[in-house]
Each structure stands twice: as C-alpha cells, then as structure tokens.
C-alpha positions in Angstrom: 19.6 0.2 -8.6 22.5 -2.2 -7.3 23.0 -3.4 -3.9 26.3 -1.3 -3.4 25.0 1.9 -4.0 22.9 1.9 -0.9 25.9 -0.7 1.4 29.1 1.1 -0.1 27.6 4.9 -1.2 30.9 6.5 -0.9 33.6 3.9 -1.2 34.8 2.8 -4.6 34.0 -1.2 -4.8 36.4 -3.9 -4.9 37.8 -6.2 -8.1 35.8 -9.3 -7.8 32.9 -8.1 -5.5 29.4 -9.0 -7.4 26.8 -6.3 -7.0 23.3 -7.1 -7.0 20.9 -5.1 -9.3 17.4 -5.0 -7.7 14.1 -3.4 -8.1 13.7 -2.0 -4.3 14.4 -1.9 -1.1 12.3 -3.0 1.7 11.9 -3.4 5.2 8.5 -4.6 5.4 7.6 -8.1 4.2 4.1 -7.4 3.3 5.6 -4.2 1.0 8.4 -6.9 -0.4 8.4 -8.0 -4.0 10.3 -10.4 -6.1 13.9 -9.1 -6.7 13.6 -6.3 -3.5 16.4 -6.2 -1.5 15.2 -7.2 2.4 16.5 -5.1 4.7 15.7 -6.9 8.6 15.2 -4.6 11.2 14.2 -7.1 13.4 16.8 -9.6 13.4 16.0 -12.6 11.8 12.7 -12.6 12.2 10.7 -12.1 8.8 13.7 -13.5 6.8 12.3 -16.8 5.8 9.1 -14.9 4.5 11.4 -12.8 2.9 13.2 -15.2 1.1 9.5 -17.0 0.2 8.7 -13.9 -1.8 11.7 -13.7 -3.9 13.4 -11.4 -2.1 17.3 -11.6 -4.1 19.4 -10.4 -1.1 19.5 -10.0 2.8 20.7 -7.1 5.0 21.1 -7.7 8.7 22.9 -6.3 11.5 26.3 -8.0 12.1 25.8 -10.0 15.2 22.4 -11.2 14.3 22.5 -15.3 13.9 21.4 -16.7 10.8 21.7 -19.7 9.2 22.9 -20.3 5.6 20.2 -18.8 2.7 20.1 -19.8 -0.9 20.2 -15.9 -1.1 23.1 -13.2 -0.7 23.5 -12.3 3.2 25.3 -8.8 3.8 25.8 -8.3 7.6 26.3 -4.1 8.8 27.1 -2.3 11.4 23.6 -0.7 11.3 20.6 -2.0 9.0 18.3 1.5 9.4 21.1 3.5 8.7 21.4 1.6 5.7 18.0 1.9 4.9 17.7 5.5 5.3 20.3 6.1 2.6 
C-alpha cells in the first residue's frame, strides 16, 4: 500500500511528491513492525519507539512539536481520521 492512498485518498498527487510504499499502518507501538507507517495519536509520545522499530514514516497532528527524524514526518489536520480510512 503507499502512504498517499490513505493521506491523499481522493486527490490526484503532485509531480515530484515521493510516496512511501509500506506494509501497514499502525497506531500502536507494540502492534508496529519494520516498514509500518506510525500513525501518533498521542502526540509525540511513542515516536522515538516508533522510529526504534523501523517504523519508515510518521503521521502526526499539525500542531504537535517534533523534532527532526531520520524518517518522513507528515503533519494532518486529523491523525484518527486518517487512520480510519
């Protein structure tokens, strides 16, 4: 599955934008496996773990602080929303 299906479901995607293929997507670091797509619920809490176990890209709610990752960060409007789709 890639990344945009699930941030950009009905919008056609951008020259030069670079979508993530991924295994699955989780919310729930002890469910997370290497190349799942870590959706935070909780701010930034569980995001270092995340990263830990291979996760290859980061959802977050827009105003939630963060410092730089090694990994992909995509901040929207609403993460379980996201999820859900």
């Amino acid at each position: 599955m890639y990344l945009s299906q699930i941030l950009f479901p009905n919008e056609t995607i951008s020259h030069g934008f670079s979508d993530i293929l991924f295994e699955k997507p989780c919310a729930d670091t002890r469910e997370l496996s290497k190349g799942d797509v870590f959706f935070s619920e909780n701010g930034a809490s569980y995001i270092t773990e995340a990263v830990e176990k291979g996760a290859c890209a980061i959802v977050l709610d827009a105003e939630t602080a963060l410092s730089p990752l090694a990994i992909p960060v995509f901040r929207v409007e609403n993460v379980r929303k996201q999820y859900s789709l």
